[in-house]
N, C-alpha and C positions, 0 to 999 in steps of 0.2 A: 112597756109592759112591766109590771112590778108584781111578784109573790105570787098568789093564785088565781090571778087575775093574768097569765100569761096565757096567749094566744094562738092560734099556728096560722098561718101563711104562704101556707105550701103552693098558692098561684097565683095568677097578674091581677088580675083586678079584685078590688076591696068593695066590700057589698055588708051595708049595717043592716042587721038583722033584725026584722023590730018585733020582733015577739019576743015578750019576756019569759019562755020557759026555758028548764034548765037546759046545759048544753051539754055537751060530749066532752069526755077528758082529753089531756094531750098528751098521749103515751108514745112508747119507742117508735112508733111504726113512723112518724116524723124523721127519728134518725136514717130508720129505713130507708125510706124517701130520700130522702138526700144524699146516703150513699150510693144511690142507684146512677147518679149522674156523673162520679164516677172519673175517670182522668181519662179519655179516650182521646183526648185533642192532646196530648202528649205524651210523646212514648218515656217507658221510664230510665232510658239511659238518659235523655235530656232534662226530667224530671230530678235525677240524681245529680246533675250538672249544676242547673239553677240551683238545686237546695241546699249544695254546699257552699255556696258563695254567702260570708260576711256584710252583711250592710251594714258600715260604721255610719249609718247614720243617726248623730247628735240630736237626741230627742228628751226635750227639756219637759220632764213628767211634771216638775211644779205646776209649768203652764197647763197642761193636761188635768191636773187636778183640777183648777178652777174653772174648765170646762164641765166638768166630771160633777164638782161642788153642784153646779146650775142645775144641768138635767136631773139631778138628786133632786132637788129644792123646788122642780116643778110636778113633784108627787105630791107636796104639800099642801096647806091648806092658801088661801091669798092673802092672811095673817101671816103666815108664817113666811111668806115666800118676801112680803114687802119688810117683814123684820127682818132678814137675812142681806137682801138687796136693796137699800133704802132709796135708792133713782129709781125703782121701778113706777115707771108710767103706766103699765096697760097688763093687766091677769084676766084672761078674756079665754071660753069656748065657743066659736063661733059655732052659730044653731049648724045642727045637720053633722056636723064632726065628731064630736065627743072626745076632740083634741085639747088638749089644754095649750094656752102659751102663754109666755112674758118677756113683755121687753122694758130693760132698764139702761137709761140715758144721762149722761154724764153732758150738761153743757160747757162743761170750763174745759174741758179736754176734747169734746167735741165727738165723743166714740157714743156706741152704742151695741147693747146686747140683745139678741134674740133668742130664747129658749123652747123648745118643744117636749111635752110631757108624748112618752107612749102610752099606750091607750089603760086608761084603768077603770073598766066597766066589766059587766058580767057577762058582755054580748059575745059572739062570736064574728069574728069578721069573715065572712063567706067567701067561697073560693070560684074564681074564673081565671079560665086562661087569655082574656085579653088584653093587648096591650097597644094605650090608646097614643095616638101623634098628637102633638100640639102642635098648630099651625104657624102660632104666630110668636111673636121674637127673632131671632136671628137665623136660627135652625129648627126646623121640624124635628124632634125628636121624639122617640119610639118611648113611653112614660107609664107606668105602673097607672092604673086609672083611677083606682081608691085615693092611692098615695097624694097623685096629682089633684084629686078631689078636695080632698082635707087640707094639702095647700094651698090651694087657689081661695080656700072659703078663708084660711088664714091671714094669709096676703091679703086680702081685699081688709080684713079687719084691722089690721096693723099700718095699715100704709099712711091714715090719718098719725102716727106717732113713728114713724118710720122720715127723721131728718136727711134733705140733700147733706153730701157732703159730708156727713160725718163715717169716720171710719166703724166698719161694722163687722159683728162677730156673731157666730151662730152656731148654736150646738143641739143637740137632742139626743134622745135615745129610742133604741126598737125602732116602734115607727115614727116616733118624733124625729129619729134622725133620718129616715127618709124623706120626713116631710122640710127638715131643716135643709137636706141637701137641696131641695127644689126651691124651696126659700129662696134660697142663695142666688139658683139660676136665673129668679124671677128680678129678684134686687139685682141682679147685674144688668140683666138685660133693660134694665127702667135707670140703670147710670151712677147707682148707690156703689162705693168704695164698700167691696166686701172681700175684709183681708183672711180672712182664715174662716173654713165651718171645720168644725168638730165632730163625730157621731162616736155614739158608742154604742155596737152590737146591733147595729142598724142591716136591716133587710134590704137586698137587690132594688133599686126602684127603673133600669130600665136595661136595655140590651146593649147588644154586642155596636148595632149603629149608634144608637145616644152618646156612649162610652167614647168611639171613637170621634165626637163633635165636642163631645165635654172637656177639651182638653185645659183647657182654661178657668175651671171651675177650682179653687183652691181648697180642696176637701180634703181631710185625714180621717183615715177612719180605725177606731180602735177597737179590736174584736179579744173575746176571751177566747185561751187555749180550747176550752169547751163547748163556749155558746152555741145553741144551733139555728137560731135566730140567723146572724149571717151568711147562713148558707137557702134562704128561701127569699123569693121562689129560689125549685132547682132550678140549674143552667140546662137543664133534660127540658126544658119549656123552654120552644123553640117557635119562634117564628118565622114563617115563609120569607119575608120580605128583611125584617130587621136582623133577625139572630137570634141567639141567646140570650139570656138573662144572663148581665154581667156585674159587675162591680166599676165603680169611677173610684182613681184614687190609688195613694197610697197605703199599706197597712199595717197598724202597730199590733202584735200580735201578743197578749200577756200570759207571760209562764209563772208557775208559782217562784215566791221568792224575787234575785234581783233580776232575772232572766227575763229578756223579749227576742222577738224579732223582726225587725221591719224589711215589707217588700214593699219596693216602687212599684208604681201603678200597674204594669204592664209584668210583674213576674208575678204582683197580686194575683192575678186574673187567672197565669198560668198553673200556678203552685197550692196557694190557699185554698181555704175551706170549700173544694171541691174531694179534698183526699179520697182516696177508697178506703185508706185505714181505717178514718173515722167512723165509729161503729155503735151502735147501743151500748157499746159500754163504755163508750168516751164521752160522747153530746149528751148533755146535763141541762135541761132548762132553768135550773135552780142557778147554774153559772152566767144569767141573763143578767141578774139584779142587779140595780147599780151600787148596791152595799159592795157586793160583791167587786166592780170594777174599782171604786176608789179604795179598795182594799189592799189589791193589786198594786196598782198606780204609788197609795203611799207606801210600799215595800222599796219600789224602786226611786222613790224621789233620793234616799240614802245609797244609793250607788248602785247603778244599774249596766245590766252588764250583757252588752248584743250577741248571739248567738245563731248557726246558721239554723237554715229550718232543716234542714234533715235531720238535727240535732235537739229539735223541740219534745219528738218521741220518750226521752230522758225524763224530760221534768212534766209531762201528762198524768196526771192521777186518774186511776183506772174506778169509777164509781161503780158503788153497786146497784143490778139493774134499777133494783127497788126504786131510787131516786129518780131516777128518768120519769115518773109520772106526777106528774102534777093535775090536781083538780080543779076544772073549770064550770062551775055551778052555777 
């Protein structure tokens, strides 16, 4: 999702809207929503515990940027995307999606790249609370159904330039990086070496059970101090059987300047972008953009400096409401 053309997502499954009238704007009441769900799966003396603890972990933002570069470059046009990455074999919308992707392939080194654009249409992506299983692969898992939708039409079109063997990388944004996380799932399970996916400000794509089968999934994911995109669906969408809506993965968290924070998978889940601080006058759709992320990103490629998350409240820039609404026409 890029500029005015951002979307909301507030539930499980993703439904293309095929009427072309205008739509509905996307104002605070989204932050609302999301604060509503709230930190009640951890009390806040253990909340205080986790969020003082440092994670020194060594997190090489060059590499992040040319992750960061791609998902930019697949807002583009496919002039512009095949000037920028000249291996690029395939700039393809599978019908029914409205996804964009590209994958570009390097035979002399034997790697390969897969890119997923978030969505840049006028439509609205409609909201459901379901959330569908996939039977087949290794594990059934509990899977956002849109998300899975637009990957599977994706997958099937890439898989003719999708090389055994070669090492492979995968990134996206919004919901390109949900759909690159499933990417990922699908090239593992079909035997493709997939050494790292990337997302940036990428949405929940399944629960609390997925989460805990996905452990294998080699995903980072990079969220802005503001974004509010990573916080939908909320984790208050709860299923009977699977759970909550969670997060897989690790998380880079970007604060202005040379400040981040990273949480391993499992204190992600607990600490991030469920806060209750987070408030309409914090969450910023405008902080979705990927200008915005490689903004960030090259601050800290010049020396970047880990800080814990109880200490991210510091470097938060308080927006005025006014910004929180963006026009979706």
């Amino acid at each position: 999702m890029e500029g005015s053309e951002l979307t909301a997502m507030t539930r499980g499954s993703l439904v293309f809207s095929p009427s072309g009238r205008a739509r509905s704007k996307v104002v605070v009441a989204l932050a609302c929503l999301v604060a509503l769900s709230g930190c009640a799966s951890i009390s806040k003396q253990e909340l205080n515990t986790l969020g003082a603890q440092v994670n020194e972990e060594q997190v090489d933002f060059a590499s992040l940027e040319t992750y960061a570069l791609r998902s930019k470059a697949a807002y583009g046009t496919e002039q512009a995307i095949r000037a920028a990455y000249p291996n690029t074999v395939r700039v393809a919308t599978p019908q029914n999606t409205e996804v964009r992707y590209f994958i570009e392939r390097d035979d002399k080194t034997k790697t390969q790249f897969i890119v997923v654009r978030g969505t840049a249409n006028h439509r609205n992506l409609k909201e459901d609370v379901a959330a569908k299983v996939r039977e087949d692969g290794r594990a059934a898992i509990p899977v956002h159904a849109g998300f899975d939708a637009a990957a599977r039409a994706i997958y099937a079109d890439l898989q003719p330039y999708l090389k055994p063997g070669y090492t492979t990388y995968i990134t996206g944004h919004s919901l390109g990086g949900a759909v690159a996380a499933l990417l990922g799932i699908y090239a593992i399970e079909d035997g493709h070496k997939v050494l790292r996916i990337v997302t940036f400000g990428q949405p929940r794509f399944t629960t609390a059970v997925g989460v805990s089968k996905l452990g294998y999934l080699p995903l980072t994911r990079v969220v802005d101090e503001n974004d509010i995109i990573p916080m939908v669906p909320p984790s208050t969408k709860l299923d009977k059987v699977y759970g909550p809506y969670e997060h897989v993965g690790p998380e880079i968290i970007l604060l202005e300047g040379p400040r981040y924070v990273y949480l391993p998978s499992h204190d992600a889940n607990r600490l991030s972008l469920d806060e209750f601080w987070r408030t309409e006058g914090y969450a910023d759709l405008q902080d979705h953009k990927m200008d915005n992320y490689l903004r960030r990103i090259a601050l800290k490629k010049r020396g970047a400096v880990p800080i814990d998350y109880n200490s991210r409240e510091k470097y938060v820039v308080h927006k005025p409401k006014t910004t929180n609404k963006i026009a979706v026409e």
